[in-house]
N, C-alpha and C positions, 0 to 999 in steps of 0.2 A: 947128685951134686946140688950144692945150694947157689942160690944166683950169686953172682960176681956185686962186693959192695959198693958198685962204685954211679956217681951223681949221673942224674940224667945229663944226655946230652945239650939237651935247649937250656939248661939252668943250673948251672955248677953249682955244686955241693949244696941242693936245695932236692927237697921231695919233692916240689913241683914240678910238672910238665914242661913247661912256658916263663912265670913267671909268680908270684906270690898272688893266690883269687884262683890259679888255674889247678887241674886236677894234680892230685900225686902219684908220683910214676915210679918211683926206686924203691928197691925192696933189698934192703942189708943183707948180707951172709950174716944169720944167726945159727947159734946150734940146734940142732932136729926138736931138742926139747922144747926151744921158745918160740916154735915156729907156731903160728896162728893156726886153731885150730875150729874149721866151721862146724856149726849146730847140725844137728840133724832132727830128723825129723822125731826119732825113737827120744832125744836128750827133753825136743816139747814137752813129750807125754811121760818125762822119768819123776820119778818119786821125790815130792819136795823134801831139800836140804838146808835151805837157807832157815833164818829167823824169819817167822811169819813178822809181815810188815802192815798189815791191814787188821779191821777190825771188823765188825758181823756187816759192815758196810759191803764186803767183797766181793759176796755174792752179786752184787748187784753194779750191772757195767756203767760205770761213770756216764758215757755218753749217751744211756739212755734216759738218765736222769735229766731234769727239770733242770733248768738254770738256775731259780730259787734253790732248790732241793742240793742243788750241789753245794752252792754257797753255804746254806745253811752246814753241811755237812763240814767245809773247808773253814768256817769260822769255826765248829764243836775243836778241831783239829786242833787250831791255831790259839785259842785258848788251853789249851792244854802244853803247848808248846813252851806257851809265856810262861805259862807256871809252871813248867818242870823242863827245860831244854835239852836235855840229858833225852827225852822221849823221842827217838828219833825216828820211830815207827809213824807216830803219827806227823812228823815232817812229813814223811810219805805221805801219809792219807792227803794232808792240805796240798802239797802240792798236786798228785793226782785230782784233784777235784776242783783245786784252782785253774788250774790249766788245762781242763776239757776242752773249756770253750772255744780255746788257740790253736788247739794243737793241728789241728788240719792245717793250717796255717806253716808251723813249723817242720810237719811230715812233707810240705811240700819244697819248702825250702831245703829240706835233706835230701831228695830225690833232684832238687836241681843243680846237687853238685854231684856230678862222675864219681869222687868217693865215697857220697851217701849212699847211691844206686848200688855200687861193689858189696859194699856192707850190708844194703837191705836183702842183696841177692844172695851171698853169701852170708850170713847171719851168722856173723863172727862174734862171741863172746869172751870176757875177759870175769872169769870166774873160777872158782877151784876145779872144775874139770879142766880147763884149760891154762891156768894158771902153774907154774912151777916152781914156787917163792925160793926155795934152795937152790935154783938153778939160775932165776935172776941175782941174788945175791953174790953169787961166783963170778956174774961179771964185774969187767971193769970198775972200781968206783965213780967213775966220772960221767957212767952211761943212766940213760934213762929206766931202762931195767934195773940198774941194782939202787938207783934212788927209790923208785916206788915201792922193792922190796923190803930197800929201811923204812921208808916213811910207812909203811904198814907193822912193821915186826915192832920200831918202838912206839907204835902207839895201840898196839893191840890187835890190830884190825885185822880181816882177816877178808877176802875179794867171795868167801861162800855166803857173804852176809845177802849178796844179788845173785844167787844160785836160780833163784825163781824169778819168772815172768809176773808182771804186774798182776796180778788178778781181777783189778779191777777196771779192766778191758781185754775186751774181747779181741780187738780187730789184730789179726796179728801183725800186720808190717808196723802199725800204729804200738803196740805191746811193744816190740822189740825195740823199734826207737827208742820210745819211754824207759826200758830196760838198758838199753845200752846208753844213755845219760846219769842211771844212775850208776852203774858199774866203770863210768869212765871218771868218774867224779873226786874222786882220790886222786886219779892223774890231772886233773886241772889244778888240785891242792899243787901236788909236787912240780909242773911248769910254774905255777903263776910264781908258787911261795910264799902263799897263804897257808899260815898252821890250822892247828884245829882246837884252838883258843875261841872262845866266844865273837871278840872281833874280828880274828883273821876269818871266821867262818860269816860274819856279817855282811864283810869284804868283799869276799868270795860271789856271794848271792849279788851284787850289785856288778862285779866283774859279768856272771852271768847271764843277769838282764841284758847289762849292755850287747852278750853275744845270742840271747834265746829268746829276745822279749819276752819272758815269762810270766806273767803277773806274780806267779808266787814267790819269785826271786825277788822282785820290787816289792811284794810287802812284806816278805823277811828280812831285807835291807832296810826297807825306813824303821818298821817296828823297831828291828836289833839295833839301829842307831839310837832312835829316841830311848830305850831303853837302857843301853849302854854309856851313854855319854857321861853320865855321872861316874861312872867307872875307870871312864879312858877320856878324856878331852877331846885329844886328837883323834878320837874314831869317824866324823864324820868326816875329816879332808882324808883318812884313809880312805874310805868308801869312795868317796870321791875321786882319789885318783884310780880307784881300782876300777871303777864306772868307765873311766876316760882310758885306762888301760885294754877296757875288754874294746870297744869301739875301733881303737886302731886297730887290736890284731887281728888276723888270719883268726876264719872260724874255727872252733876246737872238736865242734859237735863230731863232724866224717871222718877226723885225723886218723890214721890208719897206726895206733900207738904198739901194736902186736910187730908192725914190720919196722918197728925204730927201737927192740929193746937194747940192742948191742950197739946204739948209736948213742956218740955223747950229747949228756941232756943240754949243754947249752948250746950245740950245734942246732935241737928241737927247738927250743924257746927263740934263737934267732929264724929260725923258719915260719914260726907261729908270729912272730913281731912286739913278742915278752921280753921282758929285762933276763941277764944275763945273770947266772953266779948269783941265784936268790936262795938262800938256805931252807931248807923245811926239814931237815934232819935231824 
C-alpha cells in the first residue's frame, strides 16, 4: 500500500513539518513506478552511461588541487564556455573547480537540514535508472511530474546525461551532493520558469547564487549578462529579479522532488515561495 496523500498535520497542504524553513514531512500516493528509488552501493561501481562531462583534468580530485591550479583550470573552462556555450561539459569542469573551495561550506548547509541528511543517507537519484519519463508524462498535466517530463522530451534532454558521479572528487557524501545539484537542475528550470535560452539560463545562475552561494553561478550570471545585454536590454533586471527571487524562497537544494511527482506543480512553487503558473513548456 502506498501512503495516504494527504498534508501534514502541523501545516496544511504544505510538505513542511511545522512551517515553510522546517523539514518536509508528506509523501503523496504516487504509482510504484514514480516512487523514489535509493542508490546502492553495486549502482556506485556500475558501468558509466552518461556523456562524459570532464576532461583529462578527472583523474585528478579537485580538492586536492592547489587553489591556484584550480582557478587556472576553472578559467581554461570558462573561456571555452564564452566561445562556444553550447559546451556544456565544460560548464561542468568550471563550476566543479570554481566551487572546490565552498563546497564544504555548502555540504554543510545540506546536512543542516533534516531533508539534506534523508538524501545523503539515502542517496536518492533522479536519473535514467530511476527515472520513468513515460510514466511521468501519463500524469496529470498540471503536476510536477509530467511538467518536467515535457520540459525534457521538448527540448531533448534526456536525465542519463547525470548517470555518472562527478569524477572529479572523491569524497563520496561531497560527490553526491555535487551530483544531485546537477541532476535536480532541470527541475529548478521547470519550478522557477526559466527556459533554456541563453538568458533564461543566465537568470537561472543568479536565481542560484542567490540559493547556493556558489561562486560559479555569480560568475556565469555577471559574465552572461555583460555579454548578453546587447542581445536582450532587459536581461539584466531579469537577473535581477531572479537574484531577488532565489533569496525569498525555500531552499531547493534538499526538496525531496521524487515524493511531489503526482503533486500539482503550482501547489510545489507555492511551497518553495516561486511565482505561480510560470510556463517553461
Amino acid at each position: 500500500a502506498t501512503a495516504p496523500n494527504t498534508p501534514s498535520a502541523t501545516a496544511p497542504n504544505t510538505p513542511f513539518a511545522t512551517a515553510p524553513g522546517a523539514p518536509f514531512a508528506t509523501t503523496p500516493t504516487v504509482d510504484r513506478a514514480l516512487a523514489p528509488t535509493a542508490r546502492t552501493a553495486d549502482d556506485d561501481v556500475a558501468a558509466a552511461r552518461a556523456i562524459p562531462h570532464s576532461s583529462s583534468a578527472a583523474s585528478v580530485d579537485v580538492h586536492l588541487m592547489s587553489a591556484p591550479r584550480r582557478w587556472r583550470r576553472a578559467l581554461q573552462a570558462l573561456a571555452k564556455v564564452m566561445a562556444d556555450p553550447t559546451q556544456t561539459d565544460q560548464v561542468l569542469v568550471f563550476a566543479v573547480h570554481a566551487n572546490a573551495g565552498s563546497m564544504q561550506r555548502r555540504i554543510a548547509r545540506f546536512r543542516s537540514d533534516p531533508a539534506g541528511r534523508r538524501l545523503i543517507a539515502e542517496r536518492r537519484t533522479i536519473d535514467s535508472r530511476t527515472i520513468d519519463l513515460e510514466a511521468l508524462a501519463a500524469l496529470p498535466a498540471d503536476t510536477l511530474g509530467h511538467a518536467y517530463a515535457t520540459f525534457l522530451r521538448s527540448r531533448g534532454l534526456t536525465p542519463a546525461v547525470f548517470d555518472d558521479a562527478p569524477p572529479e572528487v572523491s569524497d563520496p557524501t561531497m560527490g553526491y551532493v555535487v551530483q544531485r545539484l546537477r541532476q535536480t537542475h532541470d527541475l529548478w528550470h521547470v519550478v522557477t520558469g526559466h527556459d533554456t535560452d541563453a538568458g533564461s539560463e543566465v537568470a537561472l545562475q543568479a536565481f542560484t547564487y542567490a540559493q547556493l552561494r556558489a561562486p560559479s553561478a555569480l560568475i556565469l550570471a555577471l559574465f552572461g549578462t555583460l555579454r548578453g545585454l546587447r542581445l536582450k536590454p532587459g536581461l539584466a533586471r531579469d537577473v535581477l529579479s531572479a537574484f531577488r527571487t532565489g533569496l525569498r524562497a525555500e531552499k531547493l537544494a534538499a526538496f525531496p522532488w521524487e515524493d511531489h511527482w503526482a503533486t500539482p506543480l503550482d501547489d510545489v512553487r507555492g511551497w518553495l515561495g516561486l511565482p505561480r503558473s510560470r510556463a517553461t513548456a
